[in-house]
N, C-alpha and C positions, 0 to 999 in steps of 0.2 A: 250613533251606537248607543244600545241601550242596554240594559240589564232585562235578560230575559224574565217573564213573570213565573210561578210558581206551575210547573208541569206535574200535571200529577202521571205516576206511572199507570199505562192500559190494566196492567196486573200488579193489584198493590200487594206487595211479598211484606210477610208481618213478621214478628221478631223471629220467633221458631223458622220459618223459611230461610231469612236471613244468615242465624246462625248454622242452620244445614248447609245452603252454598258453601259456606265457608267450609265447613268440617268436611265438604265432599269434594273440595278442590285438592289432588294431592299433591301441586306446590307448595302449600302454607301448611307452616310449620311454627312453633312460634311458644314465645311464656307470657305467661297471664300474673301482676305482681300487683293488686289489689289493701290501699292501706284507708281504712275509717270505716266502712262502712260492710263488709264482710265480703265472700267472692261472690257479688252479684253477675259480673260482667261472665266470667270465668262460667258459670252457673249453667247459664243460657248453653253453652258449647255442650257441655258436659251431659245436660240434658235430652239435648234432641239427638243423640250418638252421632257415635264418629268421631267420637272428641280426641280416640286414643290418636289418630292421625295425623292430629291438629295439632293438640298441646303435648308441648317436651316437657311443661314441667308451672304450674300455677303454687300461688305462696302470699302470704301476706305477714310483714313484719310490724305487730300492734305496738310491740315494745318499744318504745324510744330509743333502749339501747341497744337492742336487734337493729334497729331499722339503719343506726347511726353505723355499725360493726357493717352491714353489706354496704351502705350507698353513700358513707361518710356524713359529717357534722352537718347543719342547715341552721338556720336561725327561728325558721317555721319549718313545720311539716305537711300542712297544705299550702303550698306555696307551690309557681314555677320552679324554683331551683331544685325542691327535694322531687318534683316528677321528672325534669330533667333528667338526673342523677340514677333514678329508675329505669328509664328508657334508657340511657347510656349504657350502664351495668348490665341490663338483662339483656340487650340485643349482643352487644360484645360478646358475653358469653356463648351464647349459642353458635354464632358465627367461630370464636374459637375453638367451642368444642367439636362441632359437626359439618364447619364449610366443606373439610378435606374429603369427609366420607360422602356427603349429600348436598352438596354447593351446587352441583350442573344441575340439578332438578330441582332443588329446594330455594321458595323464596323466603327467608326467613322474615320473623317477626317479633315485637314486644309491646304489647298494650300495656300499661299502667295508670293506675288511680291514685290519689291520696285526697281523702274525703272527711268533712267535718257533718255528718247527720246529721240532724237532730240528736242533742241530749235527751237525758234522763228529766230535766226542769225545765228542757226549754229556753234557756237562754242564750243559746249559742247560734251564731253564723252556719248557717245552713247551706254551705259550698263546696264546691273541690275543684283539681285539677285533671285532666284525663287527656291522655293519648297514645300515639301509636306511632313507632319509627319502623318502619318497614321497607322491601326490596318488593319494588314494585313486578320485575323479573329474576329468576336466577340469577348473580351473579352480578344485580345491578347495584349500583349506589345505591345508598342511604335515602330516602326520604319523610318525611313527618308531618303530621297534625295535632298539632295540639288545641284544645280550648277549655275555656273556661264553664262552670256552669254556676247555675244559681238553683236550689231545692227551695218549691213553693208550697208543697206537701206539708200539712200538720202532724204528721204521724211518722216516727222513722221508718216505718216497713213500708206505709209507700213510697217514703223517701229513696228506700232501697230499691224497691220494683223499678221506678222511672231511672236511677242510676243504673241499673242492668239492661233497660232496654235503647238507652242514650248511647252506650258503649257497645252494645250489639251493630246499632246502627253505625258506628266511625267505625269499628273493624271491618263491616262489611262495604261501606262506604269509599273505605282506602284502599280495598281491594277489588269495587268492581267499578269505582265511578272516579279513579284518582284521575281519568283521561280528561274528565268533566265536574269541576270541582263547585260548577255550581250547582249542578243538582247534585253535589256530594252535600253539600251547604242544608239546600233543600232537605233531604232526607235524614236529618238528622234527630229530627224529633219525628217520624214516622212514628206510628202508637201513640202518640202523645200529644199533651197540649200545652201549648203556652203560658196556661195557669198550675200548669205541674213543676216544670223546667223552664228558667233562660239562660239561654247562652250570650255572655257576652265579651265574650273574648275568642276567634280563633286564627289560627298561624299555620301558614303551608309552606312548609321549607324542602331543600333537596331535589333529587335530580327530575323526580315527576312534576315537581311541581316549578319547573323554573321559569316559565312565563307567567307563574300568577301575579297577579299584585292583587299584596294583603290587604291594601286599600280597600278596593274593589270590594271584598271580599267582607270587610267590617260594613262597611254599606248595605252587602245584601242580609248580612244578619239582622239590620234592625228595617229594612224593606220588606223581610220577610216575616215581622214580629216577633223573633227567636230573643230578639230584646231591645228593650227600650232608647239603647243606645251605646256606642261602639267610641273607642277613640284609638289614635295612632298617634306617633311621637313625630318630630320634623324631618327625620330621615326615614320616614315611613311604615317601621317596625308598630305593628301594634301591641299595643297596652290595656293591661285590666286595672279597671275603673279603680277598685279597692286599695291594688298598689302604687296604682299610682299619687291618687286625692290621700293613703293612709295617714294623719293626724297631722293632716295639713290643711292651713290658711284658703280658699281657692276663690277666684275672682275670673267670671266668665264675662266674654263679651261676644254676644249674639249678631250676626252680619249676613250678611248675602257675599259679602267678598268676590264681588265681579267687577273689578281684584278689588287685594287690600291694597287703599290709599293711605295715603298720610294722615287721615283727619282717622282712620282706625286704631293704628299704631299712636297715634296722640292720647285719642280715647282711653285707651289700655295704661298708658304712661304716667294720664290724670290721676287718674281710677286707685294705681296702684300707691302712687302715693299717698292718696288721702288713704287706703285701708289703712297700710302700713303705718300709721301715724296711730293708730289704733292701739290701748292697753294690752289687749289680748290676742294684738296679732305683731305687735313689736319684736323684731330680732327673730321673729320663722317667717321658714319659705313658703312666699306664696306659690299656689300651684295654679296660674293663669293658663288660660284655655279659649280655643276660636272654635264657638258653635256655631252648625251650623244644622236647619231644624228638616225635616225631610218632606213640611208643607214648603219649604225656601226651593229646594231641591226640585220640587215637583210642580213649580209654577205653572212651566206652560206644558204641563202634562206626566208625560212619562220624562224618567231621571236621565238624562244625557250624559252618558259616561267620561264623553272628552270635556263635556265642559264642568263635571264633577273635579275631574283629577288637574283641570285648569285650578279650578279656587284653589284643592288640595296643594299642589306644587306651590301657589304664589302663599300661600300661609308658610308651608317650607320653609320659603325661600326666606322669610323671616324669622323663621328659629322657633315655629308657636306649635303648640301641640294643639292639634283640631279633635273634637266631640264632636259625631254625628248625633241627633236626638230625634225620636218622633217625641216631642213634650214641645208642642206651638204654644201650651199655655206656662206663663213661667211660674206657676205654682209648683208645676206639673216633674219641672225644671228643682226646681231649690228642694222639692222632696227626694229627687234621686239624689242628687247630690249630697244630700243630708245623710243616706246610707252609709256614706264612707268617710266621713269625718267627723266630729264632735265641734271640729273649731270653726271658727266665723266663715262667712257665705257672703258673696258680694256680685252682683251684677252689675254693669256698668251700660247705660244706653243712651242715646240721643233722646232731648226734648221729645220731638215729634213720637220716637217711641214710647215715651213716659206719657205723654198723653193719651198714646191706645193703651196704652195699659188699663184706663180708668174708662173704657170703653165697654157700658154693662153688655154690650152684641155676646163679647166673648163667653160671657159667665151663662149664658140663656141656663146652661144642660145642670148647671147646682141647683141644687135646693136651697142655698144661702145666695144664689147670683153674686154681686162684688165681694160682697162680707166675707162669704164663704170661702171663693178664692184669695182677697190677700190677708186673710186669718189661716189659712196654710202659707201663703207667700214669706209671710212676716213673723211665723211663732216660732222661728229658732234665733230671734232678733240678728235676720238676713237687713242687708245695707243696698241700697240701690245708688248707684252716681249717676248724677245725669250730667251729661254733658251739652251745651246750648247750642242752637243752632240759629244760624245769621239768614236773613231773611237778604235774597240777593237783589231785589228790587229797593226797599227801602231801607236795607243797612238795618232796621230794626232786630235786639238778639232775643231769641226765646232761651228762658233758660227756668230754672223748677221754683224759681222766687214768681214769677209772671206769667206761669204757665195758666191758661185759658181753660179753667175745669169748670164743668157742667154747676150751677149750685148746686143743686142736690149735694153732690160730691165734694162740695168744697172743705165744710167740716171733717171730711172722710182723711180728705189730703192734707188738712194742716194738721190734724191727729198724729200723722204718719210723715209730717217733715218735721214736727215738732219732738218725734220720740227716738227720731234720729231714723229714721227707715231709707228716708228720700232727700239723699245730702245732693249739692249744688258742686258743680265742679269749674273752680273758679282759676285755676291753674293752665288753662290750656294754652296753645300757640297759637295768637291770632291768624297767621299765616294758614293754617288749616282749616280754618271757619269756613275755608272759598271752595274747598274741594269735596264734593260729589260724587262717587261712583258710578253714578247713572252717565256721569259729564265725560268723566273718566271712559266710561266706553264706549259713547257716540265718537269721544274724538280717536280713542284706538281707532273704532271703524270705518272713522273718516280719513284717515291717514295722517289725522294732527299731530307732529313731536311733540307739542305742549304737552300732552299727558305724562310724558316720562318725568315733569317736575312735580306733579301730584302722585307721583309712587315711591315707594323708596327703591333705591339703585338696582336690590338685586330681583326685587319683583319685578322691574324695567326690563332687567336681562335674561329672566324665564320669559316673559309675554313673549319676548322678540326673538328669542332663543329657538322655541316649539312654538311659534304664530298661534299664541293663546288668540281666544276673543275676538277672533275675526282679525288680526293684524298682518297685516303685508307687507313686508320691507320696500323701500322706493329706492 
């Protein structure tokens, strides 16, 4: 099973067609409640006629205390909670006031925004919220999309154009492709480009959507390059990146997790304690994360969906919030992550991966080759842990004191353990040192029980549960 690749439509329908289907279906019915950025989305309808048919009623409250008096208090105003609170308000309405007289033919609807522009100086977060609770049929349940987006525009008007063609595209999107939500995925940046718009956040809830998984779904936003990278919480709800890392600590550890073994969960364990020991990261939460990179994903080729949602479940089953990334390079890595907090950054990796690190192959495409990369790796004084790795023939341990770097590079490396970049993780559980992943699922496939003591218990009881990994019960 795989994730199908990007289909483009025979007839590419552009925003104005789009918002005509809409306006010339006369099921949809619907409010348009637009807050930051003016009625872009609303605009498009309005525009191409028909609109009377469409919309029961477009509005946007700039006031804080307008906005507070219809949709109640929020802590933010671009935030999930204050578009929730939108879509909740204005669907309910409608349905109150006009299910009785036009319910058996009318599907209703409510798209809403609340959007931070571009300012007037320029110094502000260039984001918003945007979605759409809608009745797929007359008289059907509830269902929704929401996502997130990122404005890459220098200018707020075209900041504004791409938010009104972004939102054209999920109205029409949730109306004519909810059967097929991955070409709804697809089509969302129709008109547009990648370096205008990312999306990196979106959620399909309700009765159309009830065999998605949102997993899936964060997967194909950063397969599709709608953005750099996606993540979802343990119970599988996804999460945007900003609220979740918001002015917090974050300490990643990058894996194949085919599955996660003990010697990972140790990794992480090392890791966190030596941050946490840390001046500037004492007494806050860190926000630990299992990434996983979508060159990892795409080894031996195209992305295998069962064996995606294998890793994804056995990280689960361990309580960890997983980050999908296309960033293979981890410069690439410690700059997104830099977006969304101020406070300390920490990687944590095996030996043998601290040694590709210092691998100039990676760096060919700089113009600074190594330099250039770990001078963004390291300029927000980011911490790397290595953790060692035991050589199973001669017992010998590699560890970042003994690590085997090119000369050349050797001044490069004791620069950067000297200044605290690349600390030594001297804490770990020698019991762990033996296990493997790779070891780990030759013996799943061989049908050896030994593996279930190199996992932890509940990962043992997903693999076995849903026959992750090729495993067979005897």
């Amino acid at each position: 099973m795989q994730l199908s690749p990007r289909i483009p439509s025979p007839e590419p329908i552009d925003t104005h067609q789009k918002a005509l289907q809409v306006n010339l279906d006369p099921r949809r019915y619907g409010t348009f409640a637009e807050i930051g950025a003016g009625q872009e989305v609303v605009r498009w309808f309005f525009r191409v006629g028909g609109g009377a048919g469409t919309i029961a009623k477009s509005m946007s409250a700039y006031d804080m205390k307008v906005s507070d008096a219809i949709y109640g208090r929020a802590s933010r105003y671009v935030c999930r909670e204050r578009l929730q609170a939108m879509l909740d308000y204005e669907h309910r309405l409608n349905l109150d006031r006009l299910k009785d007289v036009r319910g058996d033919t009318t599907a209703f609807f409510a798209f809403a925004d609340t959007v931070s522009a571009r300012n007037f100086q320029g110094t502000n977060e260039c984001h918003g919220w945007m979605g759409v609770k809608f009745q797929a049929h007359p008289r059907d349940d509830d269902s929704q999309i929401i996502i997130h987006v990122r404005m890459l525009d220098n200018e707020a008007a075209l900041q504004q154009e791409a938010l009104g063609i972004v939102g054209v595209n999920l109205v029409h999107g949730a109306f004519a492709l909810n059967h097929e939500p991955e070409l709804l995925v697809d089509s969302l940046l129709d008109g547009l480009s990648t370096s205008r718009i990312e999306i990196d956040m979106i959620e399909f809830s309700g009765i159309a959507f009830r065999h998605v998984d949102n997993r899936l779904m964060s997967l194909k936003l950063v397969e599709l390059g709608l953005s750099g990278a996606a993540m979802f919480a343990a119970n599988g709800d996804v999460l945007q990146p900003s609220e979740f890392f918001h002015r917090k600590p974050i300490l990643v550890e990058r894996g194949s997790f085919r599955p996660v073994c003990n010697v990972n969960l140790d990794m992480l364990r090392c890791a966190n304690e030596k941050f946490t020991e840390l001046p500037n990261v004492q007494g806050k939460e860190v926000a630990q994360v299992m990434e996983i990179t979508m060159r990892n994903l795409k080894a031996e080729g195209e992305i295998d969906l069962r064996d995606f949602l294998a890793r994804a479940d056995v990280m689960s089953a361990c309580g960890m919030t997983v980050l999908i990334s296309d960033y293979f390079q981890y410069y690439r890595l410690a700059s997104y992550l830099s977006r969304y907090t101020k406070e300390s950054i920490a990687i944590t990796m095996g030996a043998a991966s601290l040694l590709d690190l210092f691998d100039e192959k990676y760096y060919a495409s700089l113009d600074g080759g190594i330099l250039e990369s770990f001078g963004r790796l390291f300029k927000n004084d980011l911490k790397i842990y290595c953790y060692p790795l035991r050589d199973q023939a001669t017992g010998a341990m590699m560890t970042c004191e003994n690590l085997e770097i090119k000369p050349e590079l050797q001044k490069l490396y004791g620069y950067l353990k000297d200044r605290g970049g690349i600390n030594d993780l001297d804490n770990f559980n020698p019991e762990c040192l033996n296990v493997f992943s790779r070891e780990v699922l030759c013996k799943i496939k061989d049908g050896d029980s030994s593996w279930e003591t190199m996992v932890p218990g509940p990962v043992a009881d997903v693999i076995k549960s849903r026959s992750y990994f090729e495993y067979q019960a005897t």
